[in-house]
N, C-alpha and C positions, 0 to 999 in steps of 0.2 A: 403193841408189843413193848414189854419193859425189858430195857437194856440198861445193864450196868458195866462203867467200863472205868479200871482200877490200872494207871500208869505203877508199873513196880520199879519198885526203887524209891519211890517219892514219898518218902517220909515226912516231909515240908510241908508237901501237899499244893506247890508250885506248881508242876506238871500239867494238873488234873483242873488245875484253876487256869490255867493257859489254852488245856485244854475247851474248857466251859465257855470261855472267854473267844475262841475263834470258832463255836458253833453258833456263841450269838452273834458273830459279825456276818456269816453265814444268810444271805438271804433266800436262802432253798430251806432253812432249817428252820422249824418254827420254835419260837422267842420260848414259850411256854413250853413245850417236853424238855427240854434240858433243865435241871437242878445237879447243884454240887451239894452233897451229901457226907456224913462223917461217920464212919464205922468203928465204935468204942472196940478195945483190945476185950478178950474176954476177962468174964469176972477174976479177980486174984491175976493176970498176967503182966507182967510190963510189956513193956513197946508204945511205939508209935500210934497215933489216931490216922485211919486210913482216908484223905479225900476221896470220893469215887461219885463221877459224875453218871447221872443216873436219865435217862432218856427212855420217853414215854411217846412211844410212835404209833401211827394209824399206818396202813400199808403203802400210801401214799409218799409219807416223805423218810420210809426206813434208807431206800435206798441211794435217796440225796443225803441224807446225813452220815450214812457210812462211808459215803465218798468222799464228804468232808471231812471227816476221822481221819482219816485214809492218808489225805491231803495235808492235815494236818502234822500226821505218822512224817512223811515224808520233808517236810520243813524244817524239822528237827536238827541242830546242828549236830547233837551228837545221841550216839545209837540210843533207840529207846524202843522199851517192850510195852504192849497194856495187852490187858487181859479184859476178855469182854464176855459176859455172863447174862444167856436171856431163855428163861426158864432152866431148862435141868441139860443144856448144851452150851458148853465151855469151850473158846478158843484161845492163845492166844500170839499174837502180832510183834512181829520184828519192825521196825521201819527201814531197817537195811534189806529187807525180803520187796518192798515197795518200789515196784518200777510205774503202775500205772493205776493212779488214785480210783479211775472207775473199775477197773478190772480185781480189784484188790476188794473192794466195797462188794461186786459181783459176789466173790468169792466167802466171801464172812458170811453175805444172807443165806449162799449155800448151808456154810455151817450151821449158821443159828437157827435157821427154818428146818435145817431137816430134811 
C-alpha cells in the first residue's frame, strides 16, 4: 500500500521531517517504507516545495504505522492537521480529534481501505 501523508501548513517542511524522523525510531515500523519526498509547485506557479512523507506498506505493518502517525498526531504541542492520500481515497486528521492512537489508526485504515 502507497501512502502519502502531507502535514499542511508546513511550508518548512519541519513537520513532515519530524514526522519521518519518529516513524523511524519506531520499531513496529519498518526502516525502508518510509521516504521524505518533495513535491515541486506546478509549472509557472509560486509557493512553497511540499515535504510529504511517502510510506510503502505490505498489510502487515499498515496498521502499526498508522498508530504511530496517530501517536505521533497526538504529541504534537500545538494543533496540527495532515492529510494522508492512498490511492484515489483522501482523509484528512486533526490531532485535537486524537484521543486514542490505536483506535485513530483503526479508523484511517477504514478510510483508506475502503
Amino acid at each position: 500500500m502507497d501512502i502519502l501523508i502531507t502535514v499542511l501548513g508546513d511550508e518548512a517542511g519541519s513537520e513532515a521531517s519530524s514526522l519521518a524522523e519518529w516513524l523511524r525510531a519506531d520499531e513496529d515500523v519498518p526502516k525502508s517504507a518510509i521516504s521524505l519526498a518533495r513535491t515541486p509547485t506546478a509549472k509557472g506557479e509560486m509557493g512553497p516545495v511540499t515535504d510529504i512523507v511517502q510510506l510503502l506498506l505490505d498489510p502487515t505493518t499498515t496498521s502499526a504505522t498508522l498508530t504511530a502517525v496517530a501517536a505521533w498526531l497526538t504529541a504534537r504541542r500545538q494543533t496540527t492537521t495532515i492529510h494522508i492520500k492512498s490511492g484515489d481515497r483522501e482523509v484528512e486528521v486533526e490531532s485535537a480529534s486524537i484521543k486514542d492512537p490505536a483506535q485513530a489508526a483503526k479508523s484511517l485504515m477504514e478510510e483508506i481501505e475502503g
